[in-house]
N, C-alpha and C positions, 0 to 999 in steps of 0.2 A: 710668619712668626710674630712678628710688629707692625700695624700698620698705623701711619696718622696720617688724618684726614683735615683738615684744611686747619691747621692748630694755630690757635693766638693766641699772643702772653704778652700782657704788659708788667713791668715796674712801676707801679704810680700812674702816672702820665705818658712813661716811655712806653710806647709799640714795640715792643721788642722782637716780637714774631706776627707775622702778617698775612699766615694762612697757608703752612706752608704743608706739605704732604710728602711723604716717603715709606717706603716698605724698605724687609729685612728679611730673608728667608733665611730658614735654618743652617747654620755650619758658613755663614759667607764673614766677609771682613767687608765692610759698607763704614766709609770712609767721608766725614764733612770736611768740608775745606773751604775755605771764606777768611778774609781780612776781620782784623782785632774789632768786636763791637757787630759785627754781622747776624750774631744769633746763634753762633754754635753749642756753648755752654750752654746758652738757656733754652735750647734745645735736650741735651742731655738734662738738664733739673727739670722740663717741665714732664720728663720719661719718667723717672725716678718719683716726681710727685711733689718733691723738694721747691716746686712754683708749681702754681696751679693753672694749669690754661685758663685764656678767659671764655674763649670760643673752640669747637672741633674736637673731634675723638681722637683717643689710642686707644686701640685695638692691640690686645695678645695672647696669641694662638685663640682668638676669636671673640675674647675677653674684654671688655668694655674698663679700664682701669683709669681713666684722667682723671675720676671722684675719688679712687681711690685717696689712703694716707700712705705717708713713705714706708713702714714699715710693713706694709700690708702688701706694698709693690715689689718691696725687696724678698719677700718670703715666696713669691712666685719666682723669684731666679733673675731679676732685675736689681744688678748690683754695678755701680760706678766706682771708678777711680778717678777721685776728684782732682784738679786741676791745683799744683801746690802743694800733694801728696795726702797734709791733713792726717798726720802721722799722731797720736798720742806721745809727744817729745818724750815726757819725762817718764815713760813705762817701758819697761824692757821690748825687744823685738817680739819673744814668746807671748807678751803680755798682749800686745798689738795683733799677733795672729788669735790667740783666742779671742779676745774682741770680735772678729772677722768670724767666726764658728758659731755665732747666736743660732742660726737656724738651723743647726746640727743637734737632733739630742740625746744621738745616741755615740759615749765616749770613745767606743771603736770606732766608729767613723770621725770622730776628731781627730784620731791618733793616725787613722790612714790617711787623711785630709793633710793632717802635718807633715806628715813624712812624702808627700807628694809635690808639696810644698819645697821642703828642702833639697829634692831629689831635680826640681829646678833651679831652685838658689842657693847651692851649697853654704854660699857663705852667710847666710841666713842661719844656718844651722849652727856655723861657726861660732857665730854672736848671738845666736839665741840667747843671753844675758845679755847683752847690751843695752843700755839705755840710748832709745830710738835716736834720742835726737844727738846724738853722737856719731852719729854714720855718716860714711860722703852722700852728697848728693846722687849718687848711685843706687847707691845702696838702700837708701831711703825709698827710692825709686819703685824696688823690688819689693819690699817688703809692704809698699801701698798695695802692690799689685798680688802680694801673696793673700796678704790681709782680705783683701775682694776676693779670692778664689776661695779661700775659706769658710764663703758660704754658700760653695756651690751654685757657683751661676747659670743660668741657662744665655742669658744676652748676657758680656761683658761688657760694659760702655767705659769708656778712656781719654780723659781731657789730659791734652796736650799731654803724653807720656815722655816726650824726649825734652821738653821746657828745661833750660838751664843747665845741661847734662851736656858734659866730652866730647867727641865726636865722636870717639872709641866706645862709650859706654852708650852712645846711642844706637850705632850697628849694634850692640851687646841688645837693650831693649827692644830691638826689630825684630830680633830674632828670637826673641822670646815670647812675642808676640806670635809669632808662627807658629813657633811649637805649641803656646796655648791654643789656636787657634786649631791646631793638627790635633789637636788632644780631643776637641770635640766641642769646642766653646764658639757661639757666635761672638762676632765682634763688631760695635759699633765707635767707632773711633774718629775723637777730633785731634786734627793735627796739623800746626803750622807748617813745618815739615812735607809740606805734600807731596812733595818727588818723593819720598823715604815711604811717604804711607802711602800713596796710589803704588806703587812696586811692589805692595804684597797686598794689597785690598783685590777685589772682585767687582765691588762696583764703590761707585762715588757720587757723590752730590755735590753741587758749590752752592753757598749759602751770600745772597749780596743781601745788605738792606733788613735783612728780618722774611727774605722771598729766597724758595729756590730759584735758581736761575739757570740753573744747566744740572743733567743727572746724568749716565748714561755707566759703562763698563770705564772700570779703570783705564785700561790700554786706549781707549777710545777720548778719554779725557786729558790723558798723558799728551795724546798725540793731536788735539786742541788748539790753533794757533793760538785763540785768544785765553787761554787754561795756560799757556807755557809764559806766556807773555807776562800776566799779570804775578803767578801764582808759584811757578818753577822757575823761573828766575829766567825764561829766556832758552831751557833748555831744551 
């Protein structure tokens, strides 16, 4: 489904990525994990388009896209939810999902889209008037994540989803992550969290430096001396 091939991105002068390579098959949860400043996020921006590699391909479904623009990445089904949420504060929740709907253009399919939506996050529906930036931090949470489903994604990618969030409301986003994922959505997912996200990912990468440094099957990473050591706290 994704493939990149020895990718580098700088900032300015920063090396941010230094050649790094990973695939994504269809229906998997592939899972980066690496310390703050390693390359993850701009990992997902340089997918997206949002930074532009300086060196190496992505590839998807056989597609050559690294020259692509964001908007032209996103209309192929390559949709993030950005790190922070990045919620439009002052617009209602409804307002927020249509935004999300751009590459929808036919109004039945919005309205199924909608309702598919809320049949995930009830209370979304609840507050469909709401002004966004008046929800808990949960809540917010969800409706970043509705808002990206809204335009039909084929790869969903997801910075730090649990960032800042209850502990109770972060089991709650785990498992909605599954059931997106059981619904039929790849998933590419960065997450501090890595006990939480290697437990429903398929496979994993760890990200040091701007390099991969280790890939292999979650379970296989889980059970890592030096993966538990640095990353799962030991466990």
């Amino acid at each position: 489904m994704l493939k990149i091939n020895d990718l580098h991105t700088h900032y300015g002068h920063i090396w941010a990525l230094k050649g790094i390579s990973l695939s994504i098959l269809p229906g998997e949860i592939v899972t980066l994990i690496g310390a703050n400043g390693a390359g993850k996020t701009t990992t997902l921006m340089s997918i997206s388009g949002a930074i532009k590699a300086s060196k190496g391909e992505i590839e998807y479904f056989g597609e050559k896209i690294h020259n692509l623009k964001p908007h032209l990445i996103a209309k192929r089904g390559i949709i993030q939810v950005p790190e922070g949420r990045n919620l439009f504060n002052t617009m209602t929740v409804m307002e927020n999902l249509e935004v999300g709907s751009f590459a929808l253009k036919d109004k039945v399919n919005i309205i199924n889209k909608t309702e598919e939506i809320f049949s995930l996050f009830p209370i979304l529906q609840e507050r469909c008037n709401q002004i966004a930036g008046t929800l808990s931090g949960g809540q917010q949470q969800m409706l970043a994540i509705g808002r990206a489903l809204m335009a039909n994604p084929k790869l969903l990618m997801m910075d730090e989803p649990s960032l800042g969030l209850a502990p109770l409301v972060i089991e709650e986003v785990f498992e909605i992550i599954k059931k997106i994922n059981a619904a039929g959505n790849t998933i590419l997912l960065v997450e501090q969290n890595a006990w939480k996200a290697l437990q429903i990912s398929n496979r994993g990468y760890v990200i040091e430096n701007g390099k991969i440094a280790l890939e292999g099957q979650a379970r296989e990473l889980m059970d890592n001396e030096l993966v538990r050591k640095i990353y799962l706290g030991g466990r």
